[in-house]
NUDOGU-556513 format. One line per 4 residues: number of its first residue (from 1); their letters; for each residue x, y, z of C-alpha. Coordinates in Angstrom, 2 decimals. Layout:
<drenlums>
NUM	A	X Y Z | ...
</drenlums>
This chain:
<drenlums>
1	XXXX	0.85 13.84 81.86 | 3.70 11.35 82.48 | 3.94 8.41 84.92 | 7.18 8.00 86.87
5	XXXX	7.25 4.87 84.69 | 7.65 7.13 81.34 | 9.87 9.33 82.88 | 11.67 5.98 83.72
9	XXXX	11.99 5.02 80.59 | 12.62 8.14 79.26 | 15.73 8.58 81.26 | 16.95 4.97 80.74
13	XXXX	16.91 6.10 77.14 | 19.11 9.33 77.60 | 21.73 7.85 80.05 | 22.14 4.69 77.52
17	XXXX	21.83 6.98 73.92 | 24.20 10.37 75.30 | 25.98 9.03 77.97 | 26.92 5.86 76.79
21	XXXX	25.72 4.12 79.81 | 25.18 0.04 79.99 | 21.37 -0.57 80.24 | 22.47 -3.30 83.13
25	XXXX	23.49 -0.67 85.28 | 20.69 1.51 85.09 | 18.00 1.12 87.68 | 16.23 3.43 90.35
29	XXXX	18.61 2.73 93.28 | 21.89 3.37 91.16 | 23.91 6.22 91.95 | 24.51 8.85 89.40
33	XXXX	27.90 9.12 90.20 | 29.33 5.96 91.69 | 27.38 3.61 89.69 | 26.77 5.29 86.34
37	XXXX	30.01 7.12 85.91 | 28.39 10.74 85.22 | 30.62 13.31 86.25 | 28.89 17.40 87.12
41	XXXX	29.36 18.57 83.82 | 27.43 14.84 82.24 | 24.65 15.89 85.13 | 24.14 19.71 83.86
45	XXXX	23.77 18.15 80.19 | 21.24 15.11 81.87 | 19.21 19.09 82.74 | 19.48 20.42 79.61
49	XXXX	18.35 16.92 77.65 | 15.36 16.59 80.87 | 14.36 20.17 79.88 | 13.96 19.57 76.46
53	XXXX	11.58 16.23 76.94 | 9.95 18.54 79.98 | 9.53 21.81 78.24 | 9.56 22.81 82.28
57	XXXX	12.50 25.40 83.12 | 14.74 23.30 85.31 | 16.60 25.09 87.87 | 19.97 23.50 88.61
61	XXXX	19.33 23.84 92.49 | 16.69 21.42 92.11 | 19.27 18.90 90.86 | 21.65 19.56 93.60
65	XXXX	20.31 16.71 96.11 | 19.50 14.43 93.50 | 21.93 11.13 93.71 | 20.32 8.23 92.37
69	XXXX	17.71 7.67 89.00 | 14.93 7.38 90.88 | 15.81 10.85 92.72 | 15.88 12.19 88.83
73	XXXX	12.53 10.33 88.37 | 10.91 11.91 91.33 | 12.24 15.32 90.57 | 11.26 15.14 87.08
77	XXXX	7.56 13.85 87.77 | 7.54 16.92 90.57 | 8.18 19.65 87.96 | 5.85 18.08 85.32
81	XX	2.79 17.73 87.95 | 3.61 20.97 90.34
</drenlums>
């Protein structure tokens, strides 16, 4: 099972690796959108790379809410431990 640090780290690695984000920016309080530049079609591919590391079905619904990394984190970590 994963710690919300792992799935920290984990996601840190995506958003730098396949979406080209700067590893200063990243941290739990930035925004998705404001701060890391991810537009709705970068956040349905952040689902598809978060289902592959998961192996959990993600529904996009879930994803909806989610703003900032550590919204990601906590929604990841939910799915993995529910």
């Amino acid at each position: 099972m994963q710690t919300k640090e792992e799935i920290y780290a984990q996601l840190e690695e995506i958003l730098q690796e396949d979406f080209e984000v700067d590893a200063g920016d990243i941290s739990l309080d930035a925004n998705l959108y404001q701060d890391l530049d991810l537009d709705s079609i970068d956040a349905v591919d952040l689902v598809v790379k978060l289902r592959e590391i998961t192996g959990k079905k993600i529904s996009p619904d879930a994803f909806k809410a989610v703003r900032t990394v550590r919204d990601v984190v906590d929604e990841v970590y939910k799915l993995i431990h529910g």
